[in-house]
VOLUMNU-843279 format. One record per residue (C-alpha): x negated, y, z; residue in three letters. Coordinates in Angstrom, 3 decimals. Each point is the difference from the previous one (the first is absolute). Example, Ala and Ser with C-alpha at 12.3 -4.5 7.8 and 13.67 -1.06 7.14 Angstrom:
<pts>
@px = -12.300	py = -4.500	pz = 7.800	resn = ALA
@px = -1.370	py = 3.440	pz = -0.660	resn = SER
</pts>
This chain:
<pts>
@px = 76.474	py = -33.692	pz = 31.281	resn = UNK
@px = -2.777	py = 3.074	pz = 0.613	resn = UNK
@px = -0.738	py = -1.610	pz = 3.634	resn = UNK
@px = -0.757	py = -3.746	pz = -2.032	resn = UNK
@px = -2.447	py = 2.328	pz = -2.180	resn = UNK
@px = -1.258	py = 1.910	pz = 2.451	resn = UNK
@px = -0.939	py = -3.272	pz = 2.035	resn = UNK
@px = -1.201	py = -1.374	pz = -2.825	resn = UNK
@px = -2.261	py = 2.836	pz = -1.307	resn = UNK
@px = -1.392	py = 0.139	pz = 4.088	resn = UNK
@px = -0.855	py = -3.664	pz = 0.234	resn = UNK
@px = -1.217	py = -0.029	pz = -3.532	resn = UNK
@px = -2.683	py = 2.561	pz = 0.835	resn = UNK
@px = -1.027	py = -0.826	pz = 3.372	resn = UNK
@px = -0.758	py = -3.560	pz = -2.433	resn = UNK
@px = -1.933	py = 1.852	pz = -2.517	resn = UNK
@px = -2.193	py = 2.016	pz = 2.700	resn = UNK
@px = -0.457	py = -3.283	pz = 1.743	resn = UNK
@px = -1.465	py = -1.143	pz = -3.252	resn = UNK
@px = -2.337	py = 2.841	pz = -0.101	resn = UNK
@px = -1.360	py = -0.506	pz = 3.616	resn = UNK
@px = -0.320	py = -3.684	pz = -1.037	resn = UNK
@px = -2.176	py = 0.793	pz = -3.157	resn = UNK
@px = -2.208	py = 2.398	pz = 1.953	resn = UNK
@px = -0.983	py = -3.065	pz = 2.107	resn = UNK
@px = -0.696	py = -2.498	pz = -2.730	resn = UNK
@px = -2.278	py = 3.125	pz = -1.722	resn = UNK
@px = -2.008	py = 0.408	pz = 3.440	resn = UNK
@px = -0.274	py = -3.474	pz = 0.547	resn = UNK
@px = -1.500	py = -0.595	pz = -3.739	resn = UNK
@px = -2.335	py = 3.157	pz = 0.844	resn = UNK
@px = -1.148	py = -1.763	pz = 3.514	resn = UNK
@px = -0.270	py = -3.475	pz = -1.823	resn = UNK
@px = -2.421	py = 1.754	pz = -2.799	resn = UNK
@px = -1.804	py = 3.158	pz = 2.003	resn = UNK
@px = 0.650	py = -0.999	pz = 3.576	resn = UNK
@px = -3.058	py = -0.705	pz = 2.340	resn = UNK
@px = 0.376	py = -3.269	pz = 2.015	resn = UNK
@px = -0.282	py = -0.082	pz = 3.889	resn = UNK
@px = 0.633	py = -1.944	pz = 2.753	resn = UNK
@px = 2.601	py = 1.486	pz = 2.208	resn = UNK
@px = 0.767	py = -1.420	pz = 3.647	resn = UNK
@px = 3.579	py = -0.106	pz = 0.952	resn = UNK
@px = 0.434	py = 2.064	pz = 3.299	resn = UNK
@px = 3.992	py = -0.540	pz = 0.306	resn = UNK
@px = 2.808	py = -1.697	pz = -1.826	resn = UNK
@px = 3.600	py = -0.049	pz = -0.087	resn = UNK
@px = 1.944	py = -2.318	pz = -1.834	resn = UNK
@px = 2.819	py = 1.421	pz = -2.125	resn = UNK
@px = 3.518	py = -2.518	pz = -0.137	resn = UNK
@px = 1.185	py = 0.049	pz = -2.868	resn = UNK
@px = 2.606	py = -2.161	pz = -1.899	resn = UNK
@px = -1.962	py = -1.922	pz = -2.321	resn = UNK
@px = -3.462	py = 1.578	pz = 0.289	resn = UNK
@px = -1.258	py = 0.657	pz = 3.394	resn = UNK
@px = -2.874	py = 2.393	pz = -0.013	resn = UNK
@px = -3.080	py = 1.060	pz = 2.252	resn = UNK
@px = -0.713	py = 3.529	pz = 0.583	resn = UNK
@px = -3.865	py = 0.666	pz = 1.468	resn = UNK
@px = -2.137	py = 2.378	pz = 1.050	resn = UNK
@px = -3.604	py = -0.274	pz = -1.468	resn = UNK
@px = -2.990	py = 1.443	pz = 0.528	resn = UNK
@px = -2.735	py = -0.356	pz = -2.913	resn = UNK
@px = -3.536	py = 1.813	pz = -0.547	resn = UNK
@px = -0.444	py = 1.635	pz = -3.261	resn = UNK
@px = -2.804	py = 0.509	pz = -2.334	resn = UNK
@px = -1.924	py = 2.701	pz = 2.489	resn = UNK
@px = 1.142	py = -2.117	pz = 2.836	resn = UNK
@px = 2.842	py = 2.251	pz = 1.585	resn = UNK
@px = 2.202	py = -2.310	pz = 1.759	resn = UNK
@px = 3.322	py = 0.437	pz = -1.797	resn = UNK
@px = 3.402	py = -0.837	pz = 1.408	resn = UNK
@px = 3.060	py = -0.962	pz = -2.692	resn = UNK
@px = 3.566	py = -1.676	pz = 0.650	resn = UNK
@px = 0.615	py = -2.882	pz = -2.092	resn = UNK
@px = 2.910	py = -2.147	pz = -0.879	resn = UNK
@px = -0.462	py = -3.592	pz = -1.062	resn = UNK
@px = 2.486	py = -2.892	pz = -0.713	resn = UNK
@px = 0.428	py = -2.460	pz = 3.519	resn = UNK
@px = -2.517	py = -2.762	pz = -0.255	resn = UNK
@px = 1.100	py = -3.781	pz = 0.090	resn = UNK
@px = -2.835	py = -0.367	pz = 1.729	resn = UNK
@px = 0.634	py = 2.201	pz = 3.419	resn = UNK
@px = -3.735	py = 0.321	pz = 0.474	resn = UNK
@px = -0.834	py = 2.421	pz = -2.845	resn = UNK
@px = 1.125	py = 3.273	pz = 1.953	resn = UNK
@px = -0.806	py = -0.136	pz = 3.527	resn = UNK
@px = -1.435	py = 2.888	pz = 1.012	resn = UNK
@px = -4.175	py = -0.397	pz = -0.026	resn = UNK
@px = 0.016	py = -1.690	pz = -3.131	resn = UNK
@px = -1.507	py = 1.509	pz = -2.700	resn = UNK
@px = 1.572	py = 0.049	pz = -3.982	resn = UNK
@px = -1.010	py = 1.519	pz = -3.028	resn = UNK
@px = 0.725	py = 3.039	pz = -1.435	resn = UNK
@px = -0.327	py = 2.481	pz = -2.727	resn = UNK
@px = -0.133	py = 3.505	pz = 0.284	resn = UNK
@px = -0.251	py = 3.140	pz = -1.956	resn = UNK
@px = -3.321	py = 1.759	pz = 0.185	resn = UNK
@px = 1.393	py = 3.589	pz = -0.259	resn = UNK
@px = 2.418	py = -0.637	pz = 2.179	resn = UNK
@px = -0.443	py = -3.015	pz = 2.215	resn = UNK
@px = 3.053	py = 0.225	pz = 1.818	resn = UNK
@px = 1.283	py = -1.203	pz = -2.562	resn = UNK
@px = -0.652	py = -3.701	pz = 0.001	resn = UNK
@px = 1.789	py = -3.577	pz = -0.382	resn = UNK
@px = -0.323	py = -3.474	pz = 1.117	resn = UNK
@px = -1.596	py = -2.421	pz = -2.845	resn = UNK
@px = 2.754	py = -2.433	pz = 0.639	resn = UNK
@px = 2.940	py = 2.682	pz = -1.184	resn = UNK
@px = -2.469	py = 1.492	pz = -2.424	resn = UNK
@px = -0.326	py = -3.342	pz = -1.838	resn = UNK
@px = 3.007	py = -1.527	pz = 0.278	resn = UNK
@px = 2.277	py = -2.386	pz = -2.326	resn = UNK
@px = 0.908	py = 2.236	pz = -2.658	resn = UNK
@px = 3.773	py = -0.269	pz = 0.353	resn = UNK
@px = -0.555	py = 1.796	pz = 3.848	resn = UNK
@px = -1.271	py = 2.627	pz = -1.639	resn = UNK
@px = 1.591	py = 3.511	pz = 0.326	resn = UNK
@px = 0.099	py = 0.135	pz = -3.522	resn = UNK
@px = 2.896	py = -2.733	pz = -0.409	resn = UNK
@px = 1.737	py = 1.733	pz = 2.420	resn = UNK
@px = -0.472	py = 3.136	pz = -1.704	resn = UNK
@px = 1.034	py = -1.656	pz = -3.447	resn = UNK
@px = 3.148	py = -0.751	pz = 1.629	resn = UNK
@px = 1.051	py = 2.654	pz = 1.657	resn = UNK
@px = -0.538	py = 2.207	pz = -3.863	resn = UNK
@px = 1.850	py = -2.589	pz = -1.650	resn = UNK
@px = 2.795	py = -0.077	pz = 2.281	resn = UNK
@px = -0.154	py = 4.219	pz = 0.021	resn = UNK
@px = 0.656	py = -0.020	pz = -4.270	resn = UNK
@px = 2.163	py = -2.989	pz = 0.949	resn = UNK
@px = 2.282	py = 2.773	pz = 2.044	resn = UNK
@px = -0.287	py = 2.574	pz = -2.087	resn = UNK
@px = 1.042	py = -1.870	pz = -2.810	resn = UNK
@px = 3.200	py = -0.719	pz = 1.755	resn = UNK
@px = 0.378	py = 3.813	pz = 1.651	resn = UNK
@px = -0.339	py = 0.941	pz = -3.783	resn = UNK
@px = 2.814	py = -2.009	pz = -0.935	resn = UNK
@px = 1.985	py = 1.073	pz = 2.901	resn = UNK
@px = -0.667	py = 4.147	pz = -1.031	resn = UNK
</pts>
């Protein structure tokens, strides 16, 4: 009965921290969406990530910032339907953060439907945390 607990309590956390990382993304893509500075990055490699039911593209960008210092940034994007968005040459836009402009995202993640948004995932992942610990509560 401890090692059911024990498992429990593990997977329960590693949920909730999840949750947290999550969160942190939705609140630094709401502070790129509002203080962000936009820019035109060109894609210098890509590599598509298989995945089960969302296949994603990693790329490397480069991107010149406000003084015009060529910045270079990894980005991770859903896969196109249309295999011509990400070849490498093309340019997308992106948003980056003026203090720190390594620190930048692609427009199309940035504004995407609200329900791919970090933030449901987050809300999930806290609900089904209480949702254990409500039942590890009962179990103790």
């Amino acid at each position: 009965m401890i090692q059911k607990e024990l498992i429990f309590s593990v997977v329960m956390i590693a949920a909730f921290v999840l949750a947290l990382k999550d969160l942190r993304k939705f609140i630094s893509h709401q502070q790129l969406r509002k203080f962000g500075l936009p820019a035109t990055a060109t894609i210098v490699a890509t590599q598509r990530i298989r995945q089960k039911n969302n296949p994603l593209m990693r790329m490397e960008i480069e991107y010149k910032n406000k003084a015009g210092q060529i910045q270079q940034a990894q980005v991770f994007a859903p896969d196109s339907d249309d295999s011509f968005d990400y070849l490498i040459g093309n340019e997308i836009g992106v948003r980056y953060d003026s203090l720190r402009p390594q620190n930048c995202e692609t427009e199309d993640v940035l504004y995407a439907e609200w329900w791919k948004s970090p933030l449901i995932r987050a809300l999930f992942l806290f609900a089904s945390s209480c949702f254990a610990l409500g039942l590890l509560c009962k179990w103790w």
